[in-house]
ROMITOR-940118 format. One record per residue: x, z, y of N, C-alpha, C, CB in turn. Coordinates in pm, 1 decimal. Each point is the difference from the previous one (the first is absolute). Last residue first. Glycine has a CB too. Example, Ala and Ser with C-alpha at 12.3 -4.5 7.8 and 13.67 -1.06 7.14 Angstrom:
! residues 2
+----------+----------+----------+----------+----------+----------+----------+----------+----------+----------+----------+----------+
:     n.xx :     n.zz :     n.yy :    ca.xx :    ca.zz :    ca.yy :     c.xx :     c.zz :     c.yy :    cb.xx :    cb.zz :    cb.yy :
+----------+----------+----------+----------+----------+----------+----------+----------+----------+----------+----------+----------+
:   1285.0 :    708.0 :   -225.0 :     82.0 :      6.0 :    119.0 :    -77.0 :     73.0 :    109.0 :    118.4 :   -214.5 :    -62.8 :
:    -89.4 :    207.5 :   -509.2 :    -89.0 :      0.0 :    119.0 :     90.0 :      0.0 :    120.0 :   -189.2 :    124.6 :   -117.3 :
+----------+----------+----------+----------+----------+----------+----------+----------+----------+----------+----------+----------+
This chain:
! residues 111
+----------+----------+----------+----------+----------+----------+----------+----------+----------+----------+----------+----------+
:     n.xx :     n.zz :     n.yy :    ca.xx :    ca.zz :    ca.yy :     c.xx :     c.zz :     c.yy :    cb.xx :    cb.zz :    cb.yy :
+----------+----------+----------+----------+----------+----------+----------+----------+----------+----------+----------+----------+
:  13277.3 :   8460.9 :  12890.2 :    116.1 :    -55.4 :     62.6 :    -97.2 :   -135.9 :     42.2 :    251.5 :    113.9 :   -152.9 :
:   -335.1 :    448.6 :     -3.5 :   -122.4 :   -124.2 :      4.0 :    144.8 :    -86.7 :     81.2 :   -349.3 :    124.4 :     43.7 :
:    401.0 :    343.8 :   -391.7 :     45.0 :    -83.1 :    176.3 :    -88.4 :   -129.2 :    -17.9 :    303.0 :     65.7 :     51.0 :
:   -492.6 :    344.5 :   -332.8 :    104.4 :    -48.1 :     -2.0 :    -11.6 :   -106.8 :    147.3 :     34.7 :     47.6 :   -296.3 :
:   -272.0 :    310.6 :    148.3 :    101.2 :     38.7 :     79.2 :    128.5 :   -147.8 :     -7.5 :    -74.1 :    313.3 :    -59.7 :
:   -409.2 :   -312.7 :   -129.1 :    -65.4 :     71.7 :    153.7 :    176.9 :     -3.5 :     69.8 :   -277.2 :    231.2 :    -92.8 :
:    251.5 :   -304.1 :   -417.6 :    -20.8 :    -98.2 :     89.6 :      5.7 :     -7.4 :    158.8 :   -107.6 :    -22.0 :   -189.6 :
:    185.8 :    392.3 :   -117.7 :     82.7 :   -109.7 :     69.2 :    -21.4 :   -118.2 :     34.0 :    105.9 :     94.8 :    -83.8 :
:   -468.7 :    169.4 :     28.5 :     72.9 :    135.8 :     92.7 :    134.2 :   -134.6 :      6.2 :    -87.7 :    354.3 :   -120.4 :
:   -187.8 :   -470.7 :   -225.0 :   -136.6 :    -28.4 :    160.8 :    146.5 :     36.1 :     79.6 :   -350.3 :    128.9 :    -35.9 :
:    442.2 :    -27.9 :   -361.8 :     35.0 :   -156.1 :     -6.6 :    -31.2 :    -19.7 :    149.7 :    -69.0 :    -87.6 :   -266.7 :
:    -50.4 :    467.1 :     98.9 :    143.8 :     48.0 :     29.0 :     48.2 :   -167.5 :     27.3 :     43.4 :    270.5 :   -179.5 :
:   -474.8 :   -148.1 :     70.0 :     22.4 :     40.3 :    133.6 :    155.2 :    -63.1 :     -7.9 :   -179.1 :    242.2 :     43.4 :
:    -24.5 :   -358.6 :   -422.1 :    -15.8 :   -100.4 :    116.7 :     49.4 :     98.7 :    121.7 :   -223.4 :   -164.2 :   -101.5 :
:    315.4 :    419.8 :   -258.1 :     65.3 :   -119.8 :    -15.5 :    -38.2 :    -93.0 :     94.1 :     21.9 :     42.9 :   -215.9 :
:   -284.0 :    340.3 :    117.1 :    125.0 :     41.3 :     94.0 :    102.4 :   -131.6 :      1.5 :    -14.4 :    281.3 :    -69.4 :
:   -372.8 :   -343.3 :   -149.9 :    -26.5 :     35.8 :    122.3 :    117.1 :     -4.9 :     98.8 :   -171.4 :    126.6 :   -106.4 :
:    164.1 :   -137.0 :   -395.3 :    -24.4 :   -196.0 :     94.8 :      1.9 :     81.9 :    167.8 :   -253.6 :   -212.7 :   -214.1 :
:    334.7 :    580.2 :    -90.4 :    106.7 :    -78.8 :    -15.1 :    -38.8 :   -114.4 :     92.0 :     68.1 :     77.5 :   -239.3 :
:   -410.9 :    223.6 :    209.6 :    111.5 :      9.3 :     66.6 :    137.0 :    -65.4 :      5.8 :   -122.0 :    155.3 :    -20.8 :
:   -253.4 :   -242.2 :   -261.0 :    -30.4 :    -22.6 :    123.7 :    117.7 :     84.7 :    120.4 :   -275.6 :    -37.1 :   -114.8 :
:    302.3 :     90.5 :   -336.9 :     36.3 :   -148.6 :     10.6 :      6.1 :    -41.9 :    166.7 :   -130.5 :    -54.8 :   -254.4 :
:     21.0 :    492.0 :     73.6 :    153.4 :    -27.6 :     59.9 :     19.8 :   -162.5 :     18.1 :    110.5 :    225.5 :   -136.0 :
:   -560.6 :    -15.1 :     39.9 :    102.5 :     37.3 :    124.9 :    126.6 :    -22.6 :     -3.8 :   -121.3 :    150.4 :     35.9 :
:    -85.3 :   -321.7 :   -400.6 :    -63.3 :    -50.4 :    101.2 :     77.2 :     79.7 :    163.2 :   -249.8 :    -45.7 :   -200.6 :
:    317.0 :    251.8 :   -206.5 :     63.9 :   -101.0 :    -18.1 :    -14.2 :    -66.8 :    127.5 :    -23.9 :     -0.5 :   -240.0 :
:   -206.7 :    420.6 :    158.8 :    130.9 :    -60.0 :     45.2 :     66.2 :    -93.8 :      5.7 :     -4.9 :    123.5 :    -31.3 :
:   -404.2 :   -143.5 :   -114.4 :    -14.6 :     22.8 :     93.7 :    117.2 :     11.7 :     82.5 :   -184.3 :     65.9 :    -90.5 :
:    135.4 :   -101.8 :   -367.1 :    -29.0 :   -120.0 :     65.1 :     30.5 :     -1.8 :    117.2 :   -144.6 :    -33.9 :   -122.0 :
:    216.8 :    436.1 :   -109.6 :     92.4 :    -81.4 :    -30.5 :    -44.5 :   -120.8 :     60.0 :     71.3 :    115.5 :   -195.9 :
:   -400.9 :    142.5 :    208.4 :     69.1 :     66.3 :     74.7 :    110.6 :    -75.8 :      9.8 :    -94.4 :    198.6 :    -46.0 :
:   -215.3 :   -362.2 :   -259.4 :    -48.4 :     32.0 :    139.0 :     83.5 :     15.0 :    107.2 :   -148.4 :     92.8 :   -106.0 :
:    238.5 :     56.2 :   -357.2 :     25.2 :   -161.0 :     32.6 :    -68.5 :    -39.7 :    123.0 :     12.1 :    -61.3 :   -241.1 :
:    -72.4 :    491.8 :    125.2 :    150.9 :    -36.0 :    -17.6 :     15.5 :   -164.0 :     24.3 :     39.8 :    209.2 :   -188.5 :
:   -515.1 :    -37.9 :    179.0 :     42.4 :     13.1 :     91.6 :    194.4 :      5.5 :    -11.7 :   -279.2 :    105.7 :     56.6 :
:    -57.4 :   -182.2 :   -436.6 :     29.1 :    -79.9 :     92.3 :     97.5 :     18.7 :    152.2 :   -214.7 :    -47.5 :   -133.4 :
:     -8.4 :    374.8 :   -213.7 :     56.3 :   -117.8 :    -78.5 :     92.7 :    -72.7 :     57.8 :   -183.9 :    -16.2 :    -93.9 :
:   -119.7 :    321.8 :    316.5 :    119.7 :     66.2 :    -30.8 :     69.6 :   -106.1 :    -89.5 :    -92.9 :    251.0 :     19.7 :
:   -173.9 :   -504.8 :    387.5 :    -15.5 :    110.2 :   -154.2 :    108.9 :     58.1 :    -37.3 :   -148.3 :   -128.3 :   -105.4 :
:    111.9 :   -230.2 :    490.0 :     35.8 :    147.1 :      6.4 :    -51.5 :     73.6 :    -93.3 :     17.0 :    -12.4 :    206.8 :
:     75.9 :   -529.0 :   -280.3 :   -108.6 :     36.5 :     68.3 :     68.1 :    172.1 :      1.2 :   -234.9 :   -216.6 :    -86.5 :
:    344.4 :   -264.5 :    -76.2 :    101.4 :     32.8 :     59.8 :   -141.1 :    119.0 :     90.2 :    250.9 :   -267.2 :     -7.8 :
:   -235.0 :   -149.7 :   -278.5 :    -65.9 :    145.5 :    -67.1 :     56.8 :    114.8 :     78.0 :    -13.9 :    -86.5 :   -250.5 :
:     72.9 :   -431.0 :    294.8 :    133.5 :     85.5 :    -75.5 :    -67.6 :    137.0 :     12.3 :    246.5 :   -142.3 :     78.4 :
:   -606.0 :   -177.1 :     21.8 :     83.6 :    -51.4 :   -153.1 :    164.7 :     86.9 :      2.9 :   -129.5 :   -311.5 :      0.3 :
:   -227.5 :    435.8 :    269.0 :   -141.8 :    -75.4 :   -115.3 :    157.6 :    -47.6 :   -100.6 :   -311.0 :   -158.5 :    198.2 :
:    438.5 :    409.9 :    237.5 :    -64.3 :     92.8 :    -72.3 :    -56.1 :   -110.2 :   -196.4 :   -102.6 :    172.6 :    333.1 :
:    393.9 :   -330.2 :     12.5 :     49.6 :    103.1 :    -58.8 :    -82.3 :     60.8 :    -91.5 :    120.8 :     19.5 :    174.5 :
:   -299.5 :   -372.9 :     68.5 :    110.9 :    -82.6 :   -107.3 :     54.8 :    167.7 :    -88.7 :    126.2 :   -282.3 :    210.4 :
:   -427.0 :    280.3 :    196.1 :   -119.2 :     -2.0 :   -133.3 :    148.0 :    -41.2 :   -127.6 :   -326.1 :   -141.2 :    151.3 :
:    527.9 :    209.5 :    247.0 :    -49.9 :    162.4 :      9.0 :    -93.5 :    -37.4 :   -147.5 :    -21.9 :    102.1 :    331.7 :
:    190.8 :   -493.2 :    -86.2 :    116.0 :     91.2 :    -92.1 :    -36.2 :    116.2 :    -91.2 :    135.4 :    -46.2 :    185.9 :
:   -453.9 :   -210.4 :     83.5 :    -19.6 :    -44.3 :   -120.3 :    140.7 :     37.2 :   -100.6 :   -175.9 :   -192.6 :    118.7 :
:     59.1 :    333.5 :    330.7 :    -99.4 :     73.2 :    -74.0 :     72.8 :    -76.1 :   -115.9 :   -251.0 :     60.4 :    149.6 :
:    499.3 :   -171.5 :    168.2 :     10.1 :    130.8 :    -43.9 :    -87.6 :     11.8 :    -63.1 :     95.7 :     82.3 :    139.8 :
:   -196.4 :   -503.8 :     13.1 :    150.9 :     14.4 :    -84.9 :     34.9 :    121.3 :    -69.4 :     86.0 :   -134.9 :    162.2 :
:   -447.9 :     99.5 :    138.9 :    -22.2 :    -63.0 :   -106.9 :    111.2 :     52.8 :    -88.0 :   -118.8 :   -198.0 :    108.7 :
:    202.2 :    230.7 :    328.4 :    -99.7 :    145.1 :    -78.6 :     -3.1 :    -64.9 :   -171.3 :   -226.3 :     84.6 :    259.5 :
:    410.5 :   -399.9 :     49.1 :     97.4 :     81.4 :    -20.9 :    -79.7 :     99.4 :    -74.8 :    154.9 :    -54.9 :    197.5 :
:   -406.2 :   -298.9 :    -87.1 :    113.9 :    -12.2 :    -71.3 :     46.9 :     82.9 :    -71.8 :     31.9 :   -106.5 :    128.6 :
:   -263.1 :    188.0 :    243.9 :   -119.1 :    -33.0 :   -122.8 :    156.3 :    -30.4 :    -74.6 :   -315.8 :   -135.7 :     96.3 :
:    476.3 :    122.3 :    301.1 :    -67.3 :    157.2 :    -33.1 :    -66.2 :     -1.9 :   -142.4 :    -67.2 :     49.1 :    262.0 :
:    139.6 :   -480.8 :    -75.8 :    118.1 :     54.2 :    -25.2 :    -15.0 :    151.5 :    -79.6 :     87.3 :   -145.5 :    217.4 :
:   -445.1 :   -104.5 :     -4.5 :     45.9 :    -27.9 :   -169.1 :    165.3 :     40.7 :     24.7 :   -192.6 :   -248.1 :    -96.2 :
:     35.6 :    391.1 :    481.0 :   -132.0 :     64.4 :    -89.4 :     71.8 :    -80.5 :   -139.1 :   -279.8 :     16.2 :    198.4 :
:    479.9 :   -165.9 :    131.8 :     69.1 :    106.3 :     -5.5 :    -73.6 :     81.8 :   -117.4 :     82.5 :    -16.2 :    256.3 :
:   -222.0 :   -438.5 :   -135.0 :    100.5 :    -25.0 :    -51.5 :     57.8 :    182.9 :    -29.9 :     27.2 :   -295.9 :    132.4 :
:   -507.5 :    231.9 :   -119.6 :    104.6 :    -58.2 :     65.5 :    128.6 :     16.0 :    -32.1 :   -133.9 :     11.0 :    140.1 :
:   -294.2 :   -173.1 :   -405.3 :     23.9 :    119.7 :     24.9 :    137.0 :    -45.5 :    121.0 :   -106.5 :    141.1 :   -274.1 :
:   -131.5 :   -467.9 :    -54.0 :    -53.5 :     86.6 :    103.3 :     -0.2 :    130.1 :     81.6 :    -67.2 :   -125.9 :   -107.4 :
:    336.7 :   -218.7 :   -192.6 :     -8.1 :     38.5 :    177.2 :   -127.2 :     42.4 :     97.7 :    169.6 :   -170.2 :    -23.3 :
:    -39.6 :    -19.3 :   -496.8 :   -137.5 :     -0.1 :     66.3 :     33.5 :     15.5 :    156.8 :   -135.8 :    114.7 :   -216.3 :
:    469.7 :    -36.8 :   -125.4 :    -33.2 :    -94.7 :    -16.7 :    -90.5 :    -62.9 :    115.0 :     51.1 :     74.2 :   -224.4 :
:     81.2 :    350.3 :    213.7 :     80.4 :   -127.9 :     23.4 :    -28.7 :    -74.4 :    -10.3 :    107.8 :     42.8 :    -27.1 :
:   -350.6 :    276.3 :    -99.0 :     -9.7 :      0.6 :    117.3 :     83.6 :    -75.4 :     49.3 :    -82.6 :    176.5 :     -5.4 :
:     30.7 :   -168.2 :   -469.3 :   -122.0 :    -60.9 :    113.0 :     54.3 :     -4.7 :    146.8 :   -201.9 :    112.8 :   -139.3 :
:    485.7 :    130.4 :   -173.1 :      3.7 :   -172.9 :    -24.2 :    -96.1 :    -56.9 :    129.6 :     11.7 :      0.3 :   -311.6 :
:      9.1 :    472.4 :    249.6 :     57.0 :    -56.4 :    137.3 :     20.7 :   -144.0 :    -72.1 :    139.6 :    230.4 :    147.9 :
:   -445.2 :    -66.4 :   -444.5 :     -1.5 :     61.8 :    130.2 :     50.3 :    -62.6 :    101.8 :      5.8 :    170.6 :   -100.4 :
:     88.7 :   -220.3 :   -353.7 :    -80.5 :   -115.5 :     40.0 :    -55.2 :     58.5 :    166.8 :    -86.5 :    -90.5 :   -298.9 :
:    395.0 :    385.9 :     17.1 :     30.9 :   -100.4 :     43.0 :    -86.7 :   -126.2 :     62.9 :    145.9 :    104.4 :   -146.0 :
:   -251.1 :    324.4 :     -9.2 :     46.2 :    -18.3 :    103.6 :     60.5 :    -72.3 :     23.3 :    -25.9 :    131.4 :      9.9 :
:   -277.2 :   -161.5 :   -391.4 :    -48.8 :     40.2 :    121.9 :     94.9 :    -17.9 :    167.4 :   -121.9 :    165.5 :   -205.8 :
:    312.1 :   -197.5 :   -219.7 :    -42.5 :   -159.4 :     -3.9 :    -93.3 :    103.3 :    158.9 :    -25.7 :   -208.0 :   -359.3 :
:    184.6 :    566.3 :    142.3 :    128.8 :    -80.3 :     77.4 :    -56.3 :   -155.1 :     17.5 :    221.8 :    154.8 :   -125.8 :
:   -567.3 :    119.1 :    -83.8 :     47.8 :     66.9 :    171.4 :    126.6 :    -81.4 :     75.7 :    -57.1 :    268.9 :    -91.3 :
:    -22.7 :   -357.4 :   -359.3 :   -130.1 :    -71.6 :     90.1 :     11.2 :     66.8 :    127.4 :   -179.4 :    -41.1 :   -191.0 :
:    449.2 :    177.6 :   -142.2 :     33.1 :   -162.4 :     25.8 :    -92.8 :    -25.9 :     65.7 :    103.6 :    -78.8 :   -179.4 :
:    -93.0 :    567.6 :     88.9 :     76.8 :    -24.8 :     54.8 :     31.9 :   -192.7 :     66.3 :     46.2 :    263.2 :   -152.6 :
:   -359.0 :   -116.0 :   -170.7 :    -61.5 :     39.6 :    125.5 :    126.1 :    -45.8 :    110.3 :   -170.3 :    224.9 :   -111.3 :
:    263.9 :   -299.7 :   -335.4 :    -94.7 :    -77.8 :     35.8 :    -51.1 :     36.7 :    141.3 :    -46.7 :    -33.4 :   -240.7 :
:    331.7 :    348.5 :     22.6 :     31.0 :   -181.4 :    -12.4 :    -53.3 :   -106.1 :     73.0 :     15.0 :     51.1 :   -195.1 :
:   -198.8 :    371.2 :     40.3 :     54.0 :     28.8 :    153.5 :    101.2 :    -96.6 :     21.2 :    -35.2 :    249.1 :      7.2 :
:   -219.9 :   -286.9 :   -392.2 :    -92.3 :     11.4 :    117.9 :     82.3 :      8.2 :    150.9 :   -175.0 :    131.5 :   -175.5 :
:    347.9 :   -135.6 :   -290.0 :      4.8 :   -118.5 :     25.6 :    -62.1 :    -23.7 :    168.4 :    -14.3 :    -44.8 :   -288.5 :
:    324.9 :    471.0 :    198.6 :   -115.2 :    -61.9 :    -60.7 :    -64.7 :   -137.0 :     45.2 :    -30.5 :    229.1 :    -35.5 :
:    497.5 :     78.9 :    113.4 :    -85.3 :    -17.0 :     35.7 :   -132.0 :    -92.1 :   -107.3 :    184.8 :     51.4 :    218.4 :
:    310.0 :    277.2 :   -330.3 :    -61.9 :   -145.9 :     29.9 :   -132.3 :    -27.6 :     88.7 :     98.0 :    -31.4 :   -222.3 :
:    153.3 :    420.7 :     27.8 :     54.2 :    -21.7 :    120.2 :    -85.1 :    -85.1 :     66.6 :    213.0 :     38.2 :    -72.0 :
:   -328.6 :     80.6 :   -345.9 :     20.4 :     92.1 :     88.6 :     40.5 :    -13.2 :    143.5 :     32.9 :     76.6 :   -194.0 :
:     36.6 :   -288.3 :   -242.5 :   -111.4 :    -67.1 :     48.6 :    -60.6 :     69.2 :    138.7 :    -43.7 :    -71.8 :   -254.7 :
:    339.0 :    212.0 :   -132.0 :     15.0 :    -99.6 :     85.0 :    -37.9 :    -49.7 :     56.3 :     59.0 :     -3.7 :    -64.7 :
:   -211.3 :    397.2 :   -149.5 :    105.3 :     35.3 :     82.5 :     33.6 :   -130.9 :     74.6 :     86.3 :    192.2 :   -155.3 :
:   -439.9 :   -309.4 :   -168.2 :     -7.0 :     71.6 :    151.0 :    109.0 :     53.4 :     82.8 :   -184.4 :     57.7 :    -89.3 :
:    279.0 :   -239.0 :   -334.1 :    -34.4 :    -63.2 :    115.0 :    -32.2 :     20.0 :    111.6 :    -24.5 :    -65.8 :   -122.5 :
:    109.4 :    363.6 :   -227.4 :    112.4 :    -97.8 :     -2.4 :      8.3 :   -100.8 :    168.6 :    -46.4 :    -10.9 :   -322.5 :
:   -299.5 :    288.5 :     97.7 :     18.3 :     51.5 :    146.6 :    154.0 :    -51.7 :     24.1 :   -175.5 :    237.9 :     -5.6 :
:    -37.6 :   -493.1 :   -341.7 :   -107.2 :     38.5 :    115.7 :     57.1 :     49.8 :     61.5 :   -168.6 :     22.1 :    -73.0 :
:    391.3 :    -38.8 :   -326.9 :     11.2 :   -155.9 :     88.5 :    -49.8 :     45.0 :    130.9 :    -59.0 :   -192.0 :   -193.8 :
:    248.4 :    650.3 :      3.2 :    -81.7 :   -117.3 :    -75.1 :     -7.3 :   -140.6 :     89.2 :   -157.9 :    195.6 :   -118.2 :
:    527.7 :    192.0 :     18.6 :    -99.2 :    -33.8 :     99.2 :    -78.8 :   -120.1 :    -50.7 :    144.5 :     90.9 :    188.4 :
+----------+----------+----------+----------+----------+----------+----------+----------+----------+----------+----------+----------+
């Protein structure tokens, strides 16, 4: 195999300097967002909460896609899927864990 498609095979997975770059200015984007609105108060307290929280998800959603490449192509979609489960069980593990803490707390004797 020669150097060139040596590389290209490696290089395959990788993203490019551009989508590097797009990805860091969208994540500096959503962060200076709800910075402001805290900062500033111009918004109300439930509205910068909300703003926050969206923020937060969009800028997971720009993190998967611009830097762990994590997108539904035939290439891609195994690791996607493997992410995805993962995430459901984590989130079931913390979940079911505060209920079950919430539930003895709720039963234990108050003296």
């Amino acid at each position: 195999m020669s150097d060139m498609a040596n590389q290209a095979a490696h290089d395959d997975g990788h993203g490019s300097a551009k989508s590097y770059l797009i990805g860091f200015v969208l994540s500096i984007i959503l962060t200076a967002i709800p910075f402001w609105a805290v900062m500033t108060h111009q918004l109300s307290k439930p509205a910068t909460v909300v703003l926050v929280v969206v923020m937060a998800v969009v800028q997971i959603i720009v993190h998967l896609k611009y830097f762990l490449h994590l997108d539904f192509t035939p290439h891609g979609k195994e690791n996607a899927i493997a992410f995805i489960f993962s995430a459901v069980i984590i989130g079931l593990v913390v979940g079911l864990s505060i209920w079950i803490i919430y539930s003895a707390n709720a039963l234990m004797m108050y003296m």
